[in-house]
TORNUBA-308213 format. One line per 8 residues: number of its first residue (from 1); for each residue x, y, z of C-alpha. Coordinates in nm, 3 decimals, always signed. Each point is the difference from the previous one (the first is absolute). Example, Ala and Ser with C-alpha at 12.3 -4.5 7.8 and 13.67 -1.06 7.14 Angstrom:
<nodes>
1 = +1.230 -0.450 +0.780 | +0.137 +0.344 -0.066
</nodes>
This chain:
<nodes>
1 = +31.078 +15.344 +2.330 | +0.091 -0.358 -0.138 | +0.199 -0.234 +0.198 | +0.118 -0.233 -0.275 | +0.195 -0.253 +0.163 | +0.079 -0.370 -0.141 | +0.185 -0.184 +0.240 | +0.072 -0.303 -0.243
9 = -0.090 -0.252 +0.226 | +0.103 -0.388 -0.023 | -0.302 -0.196 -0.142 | -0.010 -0.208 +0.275 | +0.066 +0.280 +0.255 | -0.179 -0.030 +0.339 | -0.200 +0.286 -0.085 | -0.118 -0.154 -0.335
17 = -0.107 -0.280 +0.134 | -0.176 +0.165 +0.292 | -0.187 +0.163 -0.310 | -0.062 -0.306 -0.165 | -0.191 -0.200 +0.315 | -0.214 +0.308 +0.125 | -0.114 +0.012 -0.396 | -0.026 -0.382 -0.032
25 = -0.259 -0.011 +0.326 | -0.178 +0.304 -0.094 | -0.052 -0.106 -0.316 | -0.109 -0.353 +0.141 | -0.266 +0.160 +0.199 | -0.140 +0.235 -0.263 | -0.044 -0.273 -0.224 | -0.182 -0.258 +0.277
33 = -0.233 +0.231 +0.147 | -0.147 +0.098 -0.379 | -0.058 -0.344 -0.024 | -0.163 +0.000 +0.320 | -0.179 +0.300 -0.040 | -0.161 -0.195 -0.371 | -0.098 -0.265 +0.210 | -0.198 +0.206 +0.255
41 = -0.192 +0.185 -0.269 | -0.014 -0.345 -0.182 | -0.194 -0.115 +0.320 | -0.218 +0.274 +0.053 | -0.132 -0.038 -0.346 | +0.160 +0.275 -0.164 | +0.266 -0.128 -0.268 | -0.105 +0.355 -0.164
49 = +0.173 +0.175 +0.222 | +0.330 -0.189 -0.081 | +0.111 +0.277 -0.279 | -0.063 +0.290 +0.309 | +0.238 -0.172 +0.218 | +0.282 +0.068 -0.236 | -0.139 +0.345 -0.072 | -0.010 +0.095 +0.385
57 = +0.382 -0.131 +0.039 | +0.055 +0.225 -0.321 | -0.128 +0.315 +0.077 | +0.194 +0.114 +0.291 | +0.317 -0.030 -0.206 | -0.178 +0.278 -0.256 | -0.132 +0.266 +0.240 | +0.367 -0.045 +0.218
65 = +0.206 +0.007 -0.265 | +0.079 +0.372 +0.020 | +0.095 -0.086 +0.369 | +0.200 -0.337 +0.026 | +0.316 +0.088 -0.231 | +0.006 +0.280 +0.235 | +0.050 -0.195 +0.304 | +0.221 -0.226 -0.119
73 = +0.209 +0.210 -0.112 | +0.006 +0.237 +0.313 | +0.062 -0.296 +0.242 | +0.188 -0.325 +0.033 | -0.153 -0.220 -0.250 | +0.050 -0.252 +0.230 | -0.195 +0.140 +0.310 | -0.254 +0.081 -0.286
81 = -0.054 -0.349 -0.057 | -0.017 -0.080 +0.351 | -0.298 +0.214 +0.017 | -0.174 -0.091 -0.325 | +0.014 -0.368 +0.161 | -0.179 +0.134 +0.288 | -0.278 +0.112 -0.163 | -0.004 -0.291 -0.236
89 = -0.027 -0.203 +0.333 | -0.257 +0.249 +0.127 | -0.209 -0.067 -0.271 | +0.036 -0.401 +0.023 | -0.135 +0.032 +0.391 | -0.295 +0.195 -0.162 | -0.088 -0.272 -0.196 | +0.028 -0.259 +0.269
97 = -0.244 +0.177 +0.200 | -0.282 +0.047 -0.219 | +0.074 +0.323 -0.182 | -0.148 +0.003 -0.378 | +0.261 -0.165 -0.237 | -0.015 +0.254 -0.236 | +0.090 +0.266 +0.317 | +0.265 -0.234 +0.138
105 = +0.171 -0.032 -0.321 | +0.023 +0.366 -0.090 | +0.187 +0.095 +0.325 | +0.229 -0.296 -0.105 | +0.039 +0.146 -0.346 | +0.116 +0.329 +0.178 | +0.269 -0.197 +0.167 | +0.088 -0.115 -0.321
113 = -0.018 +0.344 -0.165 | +0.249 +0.152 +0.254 | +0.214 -0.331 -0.016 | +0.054 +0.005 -0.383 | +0.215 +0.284 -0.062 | +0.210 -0.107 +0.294 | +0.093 -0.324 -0.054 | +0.099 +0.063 -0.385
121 = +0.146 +0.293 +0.073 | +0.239 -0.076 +0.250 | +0.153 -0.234 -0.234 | +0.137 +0.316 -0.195 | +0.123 +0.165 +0.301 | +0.195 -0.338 +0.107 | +0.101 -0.170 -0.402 | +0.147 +0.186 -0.250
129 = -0.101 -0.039 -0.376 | +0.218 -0.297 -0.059 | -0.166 -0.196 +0.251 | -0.344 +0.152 -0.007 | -0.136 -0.247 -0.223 | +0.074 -0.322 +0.201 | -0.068 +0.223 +0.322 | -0.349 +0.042 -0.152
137 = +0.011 -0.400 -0.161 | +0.067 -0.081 +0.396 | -0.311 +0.172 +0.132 | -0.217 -0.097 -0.253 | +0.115 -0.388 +0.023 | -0.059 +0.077 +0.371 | -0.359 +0.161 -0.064 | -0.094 -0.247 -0.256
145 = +0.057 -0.327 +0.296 | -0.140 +0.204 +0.234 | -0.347 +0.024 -0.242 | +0.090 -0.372 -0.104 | -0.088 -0.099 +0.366 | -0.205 +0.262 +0.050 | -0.265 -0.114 -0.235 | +0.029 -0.359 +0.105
153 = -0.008 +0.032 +0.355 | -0.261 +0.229 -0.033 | -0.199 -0.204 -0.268 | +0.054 -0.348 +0.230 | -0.106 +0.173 +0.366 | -0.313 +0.221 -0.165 | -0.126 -0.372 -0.090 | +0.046 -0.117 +0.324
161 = +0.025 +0.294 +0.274 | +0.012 +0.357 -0.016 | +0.105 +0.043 +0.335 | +0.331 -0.209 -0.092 | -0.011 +0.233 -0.268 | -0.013 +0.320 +0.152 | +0.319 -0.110 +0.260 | +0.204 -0.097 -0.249
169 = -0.073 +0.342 -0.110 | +0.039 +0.193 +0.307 | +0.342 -0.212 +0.089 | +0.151 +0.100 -0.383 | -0.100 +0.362 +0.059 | +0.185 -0.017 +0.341 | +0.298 -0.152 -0.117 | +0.053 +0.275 -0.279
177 = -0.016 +0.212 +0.234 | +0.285 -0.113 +0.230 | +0.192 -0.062 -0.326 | -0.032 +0.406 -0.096 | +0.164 +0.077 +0.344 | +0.325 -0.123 -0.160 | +0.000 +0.176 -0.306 | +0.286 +0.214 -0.017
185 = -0.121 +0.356 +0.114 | +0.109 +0.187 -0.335 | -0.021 +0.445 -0.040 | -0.342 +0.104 -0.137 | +0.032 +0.069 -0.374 | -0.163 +0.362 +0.088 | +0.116 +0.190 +0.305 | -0.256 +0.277 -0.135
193 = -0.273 -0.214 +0.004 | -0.355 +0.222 +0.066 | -0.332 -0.183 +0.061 | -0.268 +0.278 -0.092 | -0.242 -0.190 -0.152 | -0.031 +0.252 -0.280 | +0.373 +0.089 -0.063 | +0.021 -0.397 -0.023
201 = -0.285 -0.052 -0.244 | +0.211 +0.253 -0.273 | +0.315 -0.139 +0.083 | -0.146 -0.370 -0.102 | -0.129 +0.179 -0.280 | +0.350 +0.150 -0.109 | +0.112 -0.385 +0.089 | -0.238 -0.137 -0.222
209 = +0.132 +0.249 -0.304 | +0.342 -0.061 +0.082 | -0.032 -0.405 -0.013 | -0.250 -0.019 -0.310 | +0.237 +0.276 -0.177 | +0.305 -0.243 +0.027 | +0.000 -0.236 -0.272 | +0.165 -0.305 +0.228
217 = -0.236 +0.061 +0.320 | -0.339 +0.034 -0.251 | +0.093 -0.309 -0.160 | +0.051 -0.182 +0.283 | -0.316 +0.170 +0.152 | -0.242 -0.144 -0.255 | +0.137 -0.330 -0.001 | -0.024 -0.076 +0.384
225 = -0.301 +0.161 -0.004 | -0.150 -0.209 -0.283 | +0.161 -0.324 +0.148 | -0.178 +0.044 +0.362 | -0.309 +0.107 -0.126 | -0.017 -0.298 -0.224 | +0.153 -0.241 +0.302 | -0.286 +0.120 +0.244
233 = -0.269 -0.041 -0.275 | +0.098 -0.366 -0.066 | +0.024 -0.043 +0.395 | -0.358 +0.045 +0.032 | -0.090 -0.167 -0.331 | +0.178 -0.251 +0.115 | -0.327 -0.064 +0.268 | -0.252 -0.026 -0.326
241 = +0.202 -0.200 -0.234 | +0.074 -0.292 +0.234 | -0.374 -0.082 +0.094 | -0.089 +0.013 -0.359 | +0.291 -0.141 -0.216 | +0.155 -0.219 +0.228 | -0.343 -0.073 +0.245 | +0.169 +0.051 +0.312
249 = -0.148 +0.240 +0.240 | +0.212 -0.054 +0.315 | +0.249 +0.323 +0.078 | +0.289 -0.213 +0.027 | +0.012 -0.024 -0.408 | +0.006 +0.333 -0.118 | +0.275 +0.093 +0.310 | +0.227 -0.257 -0.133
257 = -0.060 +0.128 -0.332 | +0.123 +0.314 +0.087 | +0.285 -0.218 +0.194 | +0.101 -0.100 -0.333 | +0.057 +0.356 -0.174 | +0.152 +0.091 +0.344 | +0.273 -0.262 -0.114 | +0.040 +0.108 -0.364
265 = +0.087 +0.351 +0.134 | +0.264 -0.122 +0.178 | +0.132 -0.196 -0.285 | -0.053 +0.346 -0.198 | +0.211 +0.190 +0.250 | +0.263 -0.228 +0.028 | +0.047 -0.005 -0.417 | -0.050 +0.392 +0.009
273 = +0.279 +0.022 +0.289 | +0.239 -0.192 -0.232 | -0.102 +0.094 -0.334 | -0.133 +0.391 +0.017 | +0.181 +0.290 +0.159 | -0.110 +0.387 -0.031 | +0.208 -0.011 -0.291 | -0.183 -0.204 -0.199
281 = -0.371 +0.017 +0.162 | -0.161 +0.006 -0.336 | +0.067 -0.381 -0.009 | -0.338 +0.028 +0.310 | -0.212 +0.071 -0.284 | +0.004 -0.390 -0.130 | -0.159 -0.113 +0.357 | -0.258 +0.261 -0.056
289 = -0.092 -0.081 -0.355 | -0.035 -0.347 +0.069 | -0.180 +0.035 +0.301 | -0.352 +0.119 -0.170 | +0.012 -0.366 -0.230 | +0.076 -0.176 +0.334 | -0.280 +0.139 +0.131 | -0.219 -0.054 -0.284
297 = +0.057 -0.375 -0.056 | -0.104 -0.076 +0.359 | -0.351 +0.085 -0.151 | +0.006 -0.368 -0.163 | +0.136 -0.165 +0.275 | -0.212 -0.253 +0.173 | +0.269 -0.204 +0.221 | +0.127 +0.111 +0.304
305 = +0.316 -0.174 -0.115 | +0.076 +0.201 -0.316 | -0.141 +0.305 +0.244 | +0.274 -0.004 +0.246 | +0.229 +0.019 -0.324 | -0.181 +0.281 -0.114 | +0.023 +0.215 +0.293 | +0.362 -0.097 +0.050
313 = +0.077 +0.152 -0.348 | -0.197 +0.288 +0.087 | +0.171 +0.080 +0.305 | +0.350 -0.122 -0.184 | -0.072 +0.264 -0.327 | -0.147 +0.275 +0.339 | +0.350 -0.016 +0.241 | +0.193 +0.018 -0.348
321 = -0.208 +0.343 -0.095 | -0.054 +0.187 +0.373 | +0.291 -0.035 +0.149 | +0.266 +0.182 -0.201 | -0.253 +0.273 -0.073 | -0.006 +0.014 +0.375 | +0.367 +0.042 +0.070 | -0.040 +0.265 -0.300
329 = -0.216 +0.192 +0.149 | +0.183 +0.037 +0.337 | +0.370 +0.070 -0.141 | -0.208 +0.292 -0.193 | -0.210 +0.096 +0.296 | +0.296 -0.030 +0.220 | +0.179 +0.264 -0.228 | -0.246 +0.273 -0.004
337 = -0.336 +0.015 +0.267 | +0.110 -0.287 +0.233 | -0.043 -0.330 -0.005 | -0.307 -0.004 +0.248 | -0.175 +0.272 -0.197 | +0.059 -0.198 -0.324 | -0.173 -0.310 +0.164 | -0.225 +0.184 +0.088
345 = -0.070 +0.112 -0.368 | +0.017 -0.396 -0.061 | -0.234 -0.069 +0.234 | -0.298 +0.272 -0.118 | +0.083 -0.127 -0.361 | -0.058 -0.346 +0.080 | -0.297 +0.018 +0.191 | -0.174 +0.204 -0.268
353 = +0.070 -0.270 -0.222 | -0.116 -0.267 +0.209 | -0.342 +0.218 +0.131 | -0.032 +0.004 -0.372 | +0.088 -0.357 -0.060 | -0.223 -0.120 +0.290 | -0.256 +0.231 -0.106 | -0.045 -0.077 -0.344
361 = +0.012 -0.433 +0.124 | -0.314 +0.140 +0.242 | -0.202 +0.090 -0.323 | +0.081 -0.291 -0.204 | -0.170 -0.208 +0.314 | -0.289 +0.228 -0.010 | -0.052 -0.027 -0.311 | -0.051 -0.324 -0.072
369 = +0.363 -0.106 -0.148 | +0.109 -0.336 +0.032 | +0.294 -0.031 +0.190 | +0.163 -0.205 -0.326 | -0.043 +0.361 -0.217 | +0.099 +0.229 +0.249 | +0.387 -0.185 +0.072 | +0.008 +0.015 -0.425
377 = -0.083 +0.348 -0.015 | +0.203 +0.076 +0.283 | +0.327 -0.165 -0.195 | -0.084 +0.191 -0.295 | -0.017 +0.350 +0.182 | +0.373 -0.123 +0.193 | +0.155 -0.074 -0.371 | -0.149 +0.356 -0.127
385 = +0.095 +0.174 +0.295 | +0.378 -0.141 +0.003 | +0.040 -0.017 -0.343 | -0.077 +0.379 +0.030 | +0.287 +0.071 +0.216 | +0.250 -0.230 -0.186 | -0.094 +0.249 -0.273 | +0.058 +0.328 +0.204
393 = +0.307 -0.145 +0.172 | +0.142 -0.087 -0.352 | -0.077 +0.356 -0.144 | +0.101 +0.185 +0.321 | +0.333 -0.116 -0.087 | +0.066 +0.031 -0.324 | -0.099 +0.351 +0.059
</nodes>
């Protein structure tokens, strides 16, 4: 059965913030070592590989999805983290000595798979709807630093040593995991919880018809799902377009680019915080729209001035749109499969869309496309695709 428990927490609890610095150094660490793990395939003369990296990161979160909702939710979310960081670190010491970068960075992304659900979820179990948002504005402002250094520190050591690098890594990894330790230990969701593999795999399946049957949780659904798969696209882009519009070709450049929409989303998340609540999340929809002609101007840009203002708007018009439909998305899961499970739903959504995001970027590059054409044609797709869903979300409720 359900445990549905909301304990209404202060903001500023002990246990929040315990939440907030094992996410912030996680975070930190995911976000260095991908920089580090550009640079080594950089080095080794294979910059085509670059796209796979994210892929191999990506998949585990498909093929467990069935499985991770299910262990958040049948254990302390906290001691769930705890372990996700463990094999996050695991994965981090692989790279360090030697293992492939592509095999390295998939156990990592497993780490992240199981951490996911976990670390969203327990904000449902410990917040209550009134404070959900900001709960959620809170971890994302924390997330969005953590990447914000992440990127740089990454970008500025890969330049200059990757074995600086790769402690700085291993040392964030260890402190999340000291951090998790004083989570609040909170009841599993599910004191029912089963783990046959094929009892699980229809369960996710009656998950995944629940969710995308619920008008609130599909919405919010496609829109995180179209906002990461277009934020890890122009993450890699990102690699391209620097060399050739801006003639810079160090790693440093393209990190702090990504530094720079790393700040907008915490601007976004503060204004969404203060200006949207679950009452009136349809206001999310304006960051979206104008996300897709954000993106598409920075295919005329050729000064890394006017770029950092670019990609601050884009991550600005980004916090605005995801993080509402994120605190949307666990009230609803949080009222019907579990929060965990929904994440989990989140999380095999999402990574479709970015396998499919990444995937299509990978073809463009094989085929010839200049770099210039693919960012315009990837705007135009983002103002289709969210000017789509305005239109649903605007229909759906006049019905």
């Amino acid at each position: 059965m359900n445990h549905r428990t909301t304990l209404d927490m202060p903001l500023l609890s002990t246990g929040m913030l315990s939440v907030l610095i094992a996410q912030f150094f996680s975070a930190l660490a995911d976000n260095a070592i991908l920089i580090a793990a550009i640079a080594i395939v950089k080095s080794q003369g294979m910059a085509n590989l670059v796209p796979m990296l994210q892929e191999s990161f990506v998949l585990p979160f498909i093929l467990l999805a069935p499985f991770v909702g299910q262990i958040a939710d049948a254990f302390p979310k906290g001691r769930v983290m705890l372990v996700a960081n463990l094999i996050k670190l695991s994965g981090a010491l692989a790279m360090v000595f030697g293992v492939n970068p592509l095999t390295a960075y998939a156990i990592i992304g497993v780490g992240a798979a199981m951490y996911s659900p976990a670390k969203y979820g327990i904000l449902a179990q410990m917040f209550g709807a009134a404070k959900l948002v900001r709960a959620n504005g809170m971890m994302e402002g924390s997330t969005i630093v953590a990447i914000l250094i992440g990127v740089i520190l990454g970008g500025l050591l890969a330049d200059h040593s990757l074995q600086a690098a790769f402690i700085g890594v291993v040392s964030a990894y260890s402190i999340a995991a000291v951090a998790n330790w004083f989570i609040p230990a909170l009841p599993a969701e599910k004191t029912n919880a089963n783990f046959n593999p094929w009892l699980l795999f229809k369960e996710f399946k009656t998950s995944l018809a629940t969710m995308f049957g619920n008008a609130d949780a599909r919405f919010s659904l496609l829109g995180t799902s179209v906002f990461w798969g277009s934020g890890t696209t122009l993450r890699l882009m990102l690699f391209a377009w620097v060399p050739a519009a801006l003639l810079i070709t160090d790693n440093q450049t393209p990190a702090n680019l990504m530094g720079a929409v790393s700040i907008g989303i915490v601007l976004g998340a503060v204004g969404a915080g203060l200006w949207i609540s679950l009452a009136n999340v349809n206001r999310a929809l304006i960051g979206g729209l104008l996300l897709g002609a954000v993106i598409l101007g920075l295919a005329f840009v050729n000064n890394l001035g006017i770029a950092y203002a670019v990609m601050i708007a884009v991550g600005i018009c980004g916090g605005s749109f995801v993080v509402p439909l994120n605190a949307l998305l666990q009230e609803r899961g949080h009222e019907t499969i579990g929060a965990g499970n929904a994440l989990a739903v989140q999380n095999f959504a999402e990574n479709i869309a970015m396998l499919v995001f990444v995937g299509g970027y990978s073809l463009a590059t094989q085929a010839g496309i200049s770099i210039s054409l693919t960012i315009v044609g990837f705007g135009l797709l983002l103002l289709v695709v969210i000017g789509t869903l305005a239109v649903m979300r605007v229909n759906a409720r006049n019905q």
